[in-house]
C-alpha positions in Angstrom: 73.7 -2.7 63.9 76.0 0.1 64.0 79.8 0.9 65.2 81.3 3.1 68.1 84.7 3.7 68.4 86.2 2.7 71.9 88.7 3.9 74.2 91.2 1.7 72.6 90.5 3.3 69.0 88.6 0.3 67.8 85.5 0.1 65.9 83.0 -2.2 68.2 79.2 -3.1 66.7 76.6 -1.6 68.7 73.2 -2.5 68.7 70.1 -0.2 67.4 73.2 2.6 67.1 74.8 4.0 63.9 77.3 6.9 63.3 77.1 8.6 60.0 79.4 11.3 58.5 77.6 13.1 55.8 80.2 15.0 53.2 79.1 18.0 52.2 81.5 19.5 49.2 83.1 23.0 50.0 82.9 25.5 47.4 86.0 25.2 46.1 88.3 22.1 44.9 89.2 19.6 47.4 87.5 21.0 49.8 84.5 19.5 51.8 82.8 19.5 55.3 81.9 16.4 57.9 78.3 16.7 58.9 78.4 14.2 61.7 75.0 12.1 62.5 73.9 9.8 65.4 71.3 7.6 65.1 70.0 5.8 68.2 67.0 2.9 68.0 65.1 2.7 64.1 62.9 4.2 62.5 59.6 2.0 62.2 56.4 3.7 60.8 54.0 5.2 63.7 57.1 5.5 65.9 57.9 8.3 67.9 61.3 10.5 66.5 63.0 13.4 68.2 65.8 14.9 66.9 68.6 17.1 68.9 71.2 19.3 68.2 73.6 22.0 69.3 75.8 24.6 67.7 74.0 25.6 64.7 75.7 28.8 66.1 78.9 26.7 65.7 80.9 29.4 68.3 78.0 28.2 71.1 80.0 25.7 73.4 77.7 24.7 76.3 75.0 22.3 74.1 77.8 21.0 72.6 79.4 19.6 75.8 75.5 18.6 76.9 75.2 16.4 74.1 78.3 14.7 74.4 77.1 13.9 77.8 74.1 12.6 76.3 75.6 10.3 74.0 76.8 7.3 76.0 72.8 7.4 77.9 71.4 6.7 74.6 74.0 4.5 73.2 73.0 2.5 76.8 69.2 2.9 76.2 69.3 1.9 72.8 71.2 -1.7 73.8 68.6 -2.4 75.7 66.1 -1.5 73.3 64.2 0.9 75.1 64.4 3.6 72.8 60.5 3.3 71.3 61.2 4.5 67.8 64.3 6.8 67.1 66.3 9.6 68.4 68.7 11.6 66.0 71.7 13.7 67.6 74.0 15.9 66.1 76.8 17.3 69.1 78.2 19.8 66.5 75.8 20.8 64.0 77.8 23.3 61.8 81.2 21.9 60.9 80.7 25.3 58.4 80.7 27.5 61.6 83.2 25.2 63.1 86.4 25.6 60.5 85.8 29.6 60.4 88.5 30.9 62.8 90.2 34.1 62.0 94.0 34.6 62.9 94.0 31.9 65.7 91.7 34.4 67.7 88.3 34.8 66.8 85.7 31.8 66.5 83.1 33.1 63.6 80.4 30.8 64.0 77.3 32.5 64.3 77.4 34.0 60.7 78.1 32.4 57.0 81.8 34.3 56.2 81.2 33.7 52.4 76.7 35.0 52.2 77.0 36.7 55.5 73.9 34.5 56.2 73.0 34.5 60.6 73.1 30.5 60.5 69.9 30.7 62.5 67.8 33.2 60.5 66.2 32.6 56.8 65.3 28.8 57.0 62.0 27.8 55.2 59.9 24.7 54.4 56.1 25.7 53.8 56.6 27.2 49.9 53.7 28.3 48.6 54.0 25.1 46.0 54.4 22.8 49.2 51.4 24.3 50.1 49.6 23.9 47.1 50.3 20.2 46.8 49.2 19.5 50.6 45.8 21.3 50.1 44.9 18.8 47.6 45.4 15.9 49.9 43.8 16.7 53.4 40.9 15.1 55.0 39.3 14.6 58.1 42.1 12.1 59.4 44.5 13.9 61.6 46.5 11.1 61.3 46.7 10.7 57.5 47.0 14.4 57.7 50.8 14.6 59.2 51.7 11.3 57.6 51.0 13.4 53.9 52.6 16.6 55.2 55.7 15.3 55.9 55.8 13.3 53.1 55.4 16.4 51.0 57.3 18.4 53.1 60.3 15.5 53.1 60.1 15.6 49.0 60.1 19.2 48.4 63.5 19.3 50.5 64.6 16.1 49.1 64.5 18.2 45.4 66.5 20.4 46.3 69.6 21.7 44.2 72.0 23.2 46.5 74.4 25.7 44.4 76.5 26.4 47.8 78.1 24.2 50.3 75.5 26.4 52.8 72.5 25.4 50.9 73.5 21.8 50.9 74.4 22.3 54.6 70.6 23.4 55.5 69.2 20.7 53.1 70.9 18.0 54.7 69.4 19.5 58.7 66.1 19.5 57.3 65.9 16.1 55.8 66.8 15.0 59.0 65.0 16.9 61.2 61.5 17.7 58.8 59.4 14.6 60.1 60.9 14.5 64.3 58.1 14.5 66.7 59.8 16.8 68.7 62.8 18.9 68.3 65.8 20.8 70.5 67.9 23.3 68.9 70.4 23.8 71.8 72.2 27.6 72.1 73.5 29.5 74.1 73.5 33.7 75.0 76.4 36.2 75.5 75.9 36.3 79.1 73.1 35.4 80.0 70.0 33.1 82.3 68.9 30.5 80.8 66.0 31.0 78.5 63.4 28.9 75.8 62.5 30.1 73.0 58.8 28.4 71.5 55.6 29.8 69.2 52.8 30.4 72.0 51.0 26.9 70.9 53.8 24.8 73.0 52.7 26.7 76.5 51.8 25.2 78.9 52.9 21.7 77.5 56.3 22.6 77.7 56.6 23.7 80.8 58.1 20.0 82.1 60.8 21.4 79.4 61.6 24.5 80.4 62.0 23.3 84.2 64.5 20.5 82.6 66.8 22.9 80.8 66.0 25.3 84.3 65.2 28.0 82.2 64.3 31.6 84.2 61.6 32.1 80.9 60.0 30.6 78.0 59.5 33.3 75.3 56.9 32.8 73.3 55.9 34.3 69.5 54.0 33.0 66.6 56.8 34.3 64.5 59.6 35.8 65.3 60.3 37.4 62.3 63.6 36.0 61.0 63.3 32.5 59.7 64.7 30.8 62.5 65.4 26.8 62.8 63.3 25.8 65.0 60.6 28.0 63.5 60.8 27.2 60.7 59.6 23.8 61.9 56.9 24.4 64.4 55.6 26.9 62.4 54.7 24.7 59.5 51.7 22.8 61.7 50.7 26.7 63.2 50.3 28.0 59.4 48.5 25.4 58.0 46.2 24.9 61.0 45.4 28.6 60.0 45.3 28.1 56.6 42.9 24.8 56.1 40.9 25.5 59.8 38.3 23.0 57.9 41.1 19.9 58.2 42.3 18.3 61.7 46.1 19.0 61.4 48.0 18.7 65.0 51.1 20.7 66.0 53.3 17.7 64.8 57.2 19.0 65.1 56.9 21.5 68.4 60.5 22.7 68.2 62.6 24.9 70.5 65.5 27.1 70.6 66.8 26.6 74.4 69.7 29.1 75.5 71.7 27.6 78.1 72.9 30.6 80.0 76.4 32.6 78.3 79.0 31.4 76.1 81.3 31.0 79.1 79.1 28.9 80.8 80.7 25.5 80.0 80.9 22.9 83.5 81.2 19.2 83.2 79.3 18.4 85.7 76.7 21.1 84.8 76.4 19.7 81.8 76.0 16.4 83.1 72.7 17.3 84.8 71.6 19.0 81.9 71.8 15.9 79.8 70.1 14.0 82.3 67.3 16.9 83.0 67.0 16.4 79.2 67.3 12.2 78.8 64.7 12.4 81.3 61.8 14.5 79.5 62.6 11.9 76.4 61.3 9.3 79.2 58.3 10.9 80.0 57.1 12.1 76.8 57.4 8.5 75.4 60.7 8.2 73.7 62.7 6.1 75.4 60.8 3.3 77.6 62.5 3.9 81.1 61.1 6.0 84.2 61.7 10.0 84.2 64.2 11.2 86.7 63.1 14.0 88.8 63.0 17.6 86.7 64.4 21.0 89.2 61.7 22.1 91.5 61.3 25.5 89.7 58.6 28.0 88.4 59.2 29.2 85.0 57.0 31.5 83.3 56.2 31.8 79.9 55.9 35.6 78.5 55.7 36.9 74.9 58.6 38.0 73.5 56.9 41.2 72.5 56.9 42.2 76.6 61.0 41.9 76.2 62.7 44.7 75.4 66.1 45.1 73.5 67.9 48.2 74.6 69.8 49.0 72.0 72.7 51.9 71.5 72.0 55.3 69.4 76.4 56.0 70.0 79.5 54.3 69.7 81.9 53.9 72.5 82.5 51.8 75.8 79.9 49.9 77.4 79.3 49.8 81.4 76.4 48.4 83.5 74.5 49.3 86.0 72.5 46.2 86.7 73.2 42.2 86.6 71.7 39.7 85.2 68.7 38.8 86.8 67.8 41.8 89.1 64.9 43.6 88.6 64.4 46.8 87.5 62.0 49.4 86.8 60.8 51.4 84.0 63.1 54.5 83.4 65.9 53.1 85.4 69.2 54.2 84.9 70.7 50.5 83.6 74.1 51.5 81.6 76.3 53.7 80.2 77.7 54.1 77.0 81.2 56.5 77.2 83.6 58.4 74.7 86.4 58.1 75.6 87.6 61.2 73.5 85.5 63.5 75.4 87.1 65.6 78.0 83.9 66.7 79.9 83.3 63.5 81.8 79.5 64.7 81.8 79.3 64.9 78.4 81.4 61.6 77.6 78.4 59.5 79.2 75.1 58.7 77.3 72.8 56.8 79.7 70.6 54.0 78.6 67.4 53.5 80.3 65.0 50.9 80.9 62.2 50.8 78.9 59.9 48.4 80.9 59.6 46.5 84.3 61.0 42.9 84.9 64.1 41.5 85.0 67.5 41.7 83.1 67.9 38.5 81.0 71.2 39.3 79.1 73.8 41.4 78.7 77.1 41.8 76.7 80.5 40.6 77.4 81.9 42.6 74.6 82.1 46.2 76.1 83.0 48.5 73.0 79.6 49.0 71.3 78.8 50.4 67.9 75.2 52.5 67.2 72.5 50.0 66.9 73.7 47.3 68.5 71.9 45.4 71.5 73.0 45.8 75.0 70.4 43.7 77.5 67.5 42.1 77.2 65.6 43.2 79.9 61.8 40.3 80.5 58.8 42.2 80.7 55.3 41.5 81.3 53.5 44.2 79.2 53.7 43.9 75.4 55.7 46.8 74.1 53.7 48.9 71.7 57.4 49.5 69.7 57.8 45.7 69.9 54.2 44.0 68.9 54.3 42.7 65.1 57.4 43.5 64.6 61.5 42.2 64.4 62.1 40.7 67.5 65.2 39.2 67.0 68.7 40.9 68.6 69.9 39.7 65.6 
């Protein structure tokens, strides 16, 4: 039995729902951060989990307003028992993000202000001790298999010793999140389509996904490169599979960024369907006991992420497009321009900025004064780039 707080500000019991708020102690005195937790059905043993949350990016508003949309369809689920093991939602992930505003004007919530830490890159579970300790337990039993993984996996986090308010911060996500059956880190872009990030193991099966968050692509890598959340989860099954081939060991924690178009794109109702789109996969996939609502009637593809290309600027100065998001262009296309402003030629102001590859424009920026090496569109390609395969591939 758990509590919600009502309209009228009173705490009413709810049934197979709890609320918890998980302090985590700032870095200085008297200081400390909420981490808050929904829990909705229990946890039994051989029960399905999956675990949501948005914001880790804590400046990212649209999954935030999705999953306070979700809310009250589990809370109802969840009364009438139909949730089959547990679902674990967090609408605001990063209350560290969340407090970093500078001057009253600029949200910071992508970055760490005190490490400088991306709150989405550097997350790790599979230590080459964890490792160790799992190899000496594996058998034949797939089943027994996960069950010691994430026990293993669970302890080694558990042990941690947190020195900052940010280590405690991803220690807390992971014992949370470590042993879900399936997992939805919500985003969002700059401006942007909607998009899916996943490790190539999850396509096709998550195609039923990708239609429910209408996403124009699912882009697909074994590893990234940066350490990201949702990564850092999937990837766990992917490189032990490769590491004990001898041993049954199933992808057990598929995990997915989702980017839900542009930071500006934040509509009630939008995000009404969204929530639905997403109640509804947790119905088909065995979560919650009810029937799946229709998914959009849309082909998405799923493409490596090596194929997309990153333009980037070599020059400093003001950023204007040529192309919107979406349209197709061609290799060698003229897509944007970058100008200084303190040149008098106009000819020699302008540097242009060429596509690289064929497909579509996925993203571009809203801010429009651009420093050298910065990202200016992602533009979704078919071909793997040669200056892309095994390499960064984050925007950063």
């Amino acid at each position: 039995m758990g509590f919600w707080r009502t309209s009228d500000g009173e705490n009413q019991p709810v049934k197979n729902v709890s609320v918890e708020n998980r302090i985590l102690k700032g870095d200085f005195q008297g200081t400390s951060y909420n981490l808050r937790v929904f829990r909705f059905g229990a946890s039994k043993p051989g029960a399905p989990k999956a675990y949501m949350h948005a914001a880790l990016h804590a400046d990212e508003t649209p999954g935030m307003l999705i999953l306070h949309h979700m809310l009250p369809k589990l809370q109802a689920a969840a009364e009438a028992g139909l949730i089959q093991g547990e679902i674990v939602v967090l609408p605001q992930a990063n209350p560290l993000g969340g407090a970093q505003v500078v001057f009253n004007d600029t949200h910071i919530g992508r970055f760490d202000l005190a490490s400088g830490q991306n709150h989405n890159r550097g997350w790790e579970l599979l230590t080459p001790a964890v490792v160790a300790e799992i190899e000496t337990v594996l058998s034949d039993d797939a089943t027994a298999n996960v069950a010691h993984i994430r026990r293993i996996v669970g302890a080694a986090v558990a042990a941690r010793e947190p020195a900052t308010v940010l280590e405690q911060f991803r220690k807390e996500i992971l014992l949370l999140s470590h042993d879900a059956d399936i997992v939805f880190d919500i985003h969002c872009d700059d401006e942007s389509g909607r998009h899916l990030f996943i490790i190539p193991e999850q396509w096709p099966d998550w195609e039923d996904i990708a239609r429910a968050s209408r996403s124009m692509v699912a882009l697909t890598a074994a590893d990234s490169g940066g350490g990201s959340y949702d990564e850092c989860l999937s990837t766990v099954w992917t490189r032990l599979q490769a590491r004990f081939p001898d041993h049954p060991i199933p992808l057990a924690c598929p995990a997915a960024t989702f980017e839900y178009a542009g930071r500006g794109d934040v509509e009630d109702d939008v995000a009404a369907e969204d929530a639905q789109h997403l109640f509804s996969v947790l119905c088909s996939r065995g979560f919650i006991n009810m029937a799946p609502t229709p998914l959009p009637d849309i082909q998405v593809p799923g493409l490596p992420l090596e194929a997309t290309d990153m333009l980037r600027t070599s020059v400093p100065g003001i950023l204007t497009y040529r192309v919107a998001v979406g349209d197709q262009v061609i290799k060698g296309q003229h897509v944007a321009d970058i100008i200084d402003p303190t040149e008098l030629d106009p000819g020699q102001a302008r540097t242009p900025i060429h596509a690289t590859t064929d497909g579509f424009v996925l993203s571009r920026r809203t801010r429009k004064l651009m420093f050298p090496g910065e990202s200016i569109m992602k533009i979704v390609g078919r071909v793997v780039l040669e200056n892309r395969q095994g390499g960064y591939l984050l925007e950063d």
